[in-house]
C-alpha positions in Angstrom: 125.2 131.0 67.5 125.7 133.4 70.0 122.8 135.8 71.2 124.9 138.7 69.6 125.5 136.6 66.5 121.8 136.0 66.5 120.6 139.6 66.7 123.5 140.1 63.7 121.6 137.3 61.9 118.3 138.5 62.0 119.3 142.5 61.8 120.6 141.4 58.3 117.8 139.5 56.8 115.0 142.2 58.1 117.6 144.9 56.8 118.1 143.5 53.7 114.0 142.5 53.4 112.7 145.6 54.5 115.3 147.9 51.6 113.8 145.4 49.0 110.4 145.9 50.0 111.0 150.0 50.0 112.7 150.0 46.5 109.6 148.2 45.8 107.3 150.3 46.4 109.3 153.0 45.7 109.2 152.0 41.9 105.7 150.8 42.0 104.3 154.0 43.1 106.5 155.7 40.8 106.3 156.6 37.2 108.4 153.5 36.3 105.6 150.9 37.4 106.7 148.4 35.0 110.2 147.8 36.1 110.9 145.1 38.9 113.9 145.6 41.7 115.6 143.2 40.0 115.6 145.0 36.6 116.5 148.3 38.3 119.3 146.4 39.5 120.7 145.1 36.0 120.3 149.0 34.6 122.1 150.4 37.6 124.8 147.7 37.2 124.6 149.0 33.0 125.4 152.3 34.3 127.3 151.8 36.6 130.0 150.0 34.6 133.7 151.7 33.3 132.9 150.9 29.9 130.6 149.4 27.2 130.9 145.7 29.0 129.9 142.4 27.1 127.0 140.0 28.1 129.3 137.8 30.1 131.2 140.4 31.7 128.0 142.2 33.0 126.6 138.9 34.1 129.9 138.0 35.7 129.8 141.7 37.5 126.4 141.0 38.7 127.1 137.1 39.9 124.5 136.1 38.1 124.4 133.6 34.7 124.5 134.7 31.4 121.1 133.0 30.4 119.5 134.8 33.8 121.1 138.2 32.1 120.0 137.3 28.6 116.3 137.4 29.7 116.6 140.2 31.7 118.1 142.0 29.1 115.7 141.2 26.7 113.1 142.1 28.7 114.3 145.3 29.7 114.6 145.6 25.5 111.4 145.3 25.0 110.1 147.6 27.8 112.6 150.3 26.3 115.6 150.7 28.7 118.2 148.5 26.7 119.4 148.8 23.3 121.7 145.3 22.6 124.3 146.0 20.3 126.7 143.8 18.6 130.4 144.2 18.2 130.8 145.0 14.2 134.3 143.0 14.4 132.9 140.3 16.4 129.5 139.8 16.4 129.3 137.3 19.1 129.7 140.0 21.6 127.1 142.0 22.6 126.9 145.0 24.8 123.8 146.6 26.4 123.2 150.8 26.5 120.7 152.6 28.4 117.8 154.8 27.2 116.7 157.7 27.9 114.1 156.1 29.8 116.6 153.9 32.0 118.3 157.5 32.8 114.7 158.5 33.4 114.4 155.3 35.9 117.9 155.4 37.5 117.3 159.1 38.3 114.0 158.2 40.2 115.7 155.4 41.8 118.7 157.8 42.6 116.4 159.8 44.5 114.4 157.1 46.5 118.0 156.0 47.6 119.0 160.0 48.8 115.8 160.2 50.3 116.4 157.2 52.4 119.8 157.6 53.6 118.5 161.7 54.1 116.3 160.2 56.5 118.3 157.8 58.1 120.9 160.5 58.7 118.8 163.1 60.0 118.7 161.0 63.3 122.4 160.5 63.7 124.6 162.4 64.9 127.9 163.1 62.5 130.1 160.8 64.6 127.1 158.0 64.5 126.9 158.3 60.9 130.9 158.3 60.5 131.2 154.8 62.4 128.2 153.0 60.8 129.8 153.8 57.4 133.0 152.3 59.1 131.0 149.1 60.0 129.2 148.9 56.7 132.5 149.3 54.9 133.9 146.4 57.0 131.2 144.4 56.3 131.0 144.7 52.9 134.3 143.8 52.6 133.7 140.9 54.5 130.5 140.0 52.3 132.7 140.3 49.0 136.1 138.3 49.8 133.3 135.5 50.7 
């Protein structure tokens, strides 16, 4: 790798680590000290989709497997944030639906994230802030056709 590709290299991985551990202590200081990044994650996926989507289309829209989904669902049912519900023409499919207390969550977590890129705008200038969501865009493009 080149230096610059080096710097890239490691800019991502502390990036990407140091956002984790801020959502994290975001939600465990928070009023919603039983929910784990990762099951924020699945609700804001849940909310986040066009319509009521089944197990395996969730799963497929969050790249993970449909057993990894399944438990995290279930959890997140037990806990209160999911309701399962089966199709009443087929009832092999199921679909999940938030709670009011996943809204409750996934407006805290809205928040944390407005907060943060509040702050990370406030010391950029409008043109600053213009190109790096150009470069983010492009990067995330990149990420996804991989």
């Amino acid at each position: 790798m080149t230096p610059a590709e080096q710097k890239i290299n490691h800019f991502l991985v502390d990036v990407f680590n140091d956002v984790l551990h801020l959502e994290e202590d975001s939600i465990a200081k928070g009023p919603y000290k039983n929910l784990s990044v990762s099951e924020m994650h699945v609700l804001e996926a849940v909310q986040n989709g066009e319509r009521a989507e089944t197990m395996s289309e969730l799963a497929a829209r969050l790249r993970v497997t449909a057993s990894t989904l399944t438990v995290a669902v279930k959890t997140l049912e037990q806990k209160g944030f999911l309701l399962r519900l089966r199709d009443s023409a087929d009832k092999r499919k199921v679909t999940v639906q938030l709670t009011g207390m996943a809204e409750g969550a996934l407006a805290c977590h809205a928040a944390f994230h407005k907060r943060l890129i509040e702050q990370v705008s406030a010391r950029l200038t409008e043109q600053q802030m213009e190109a790096l969501a150009n470069m983010l865009s492009t990067l995330h493009t990149f990420f996804t056709a991989l």
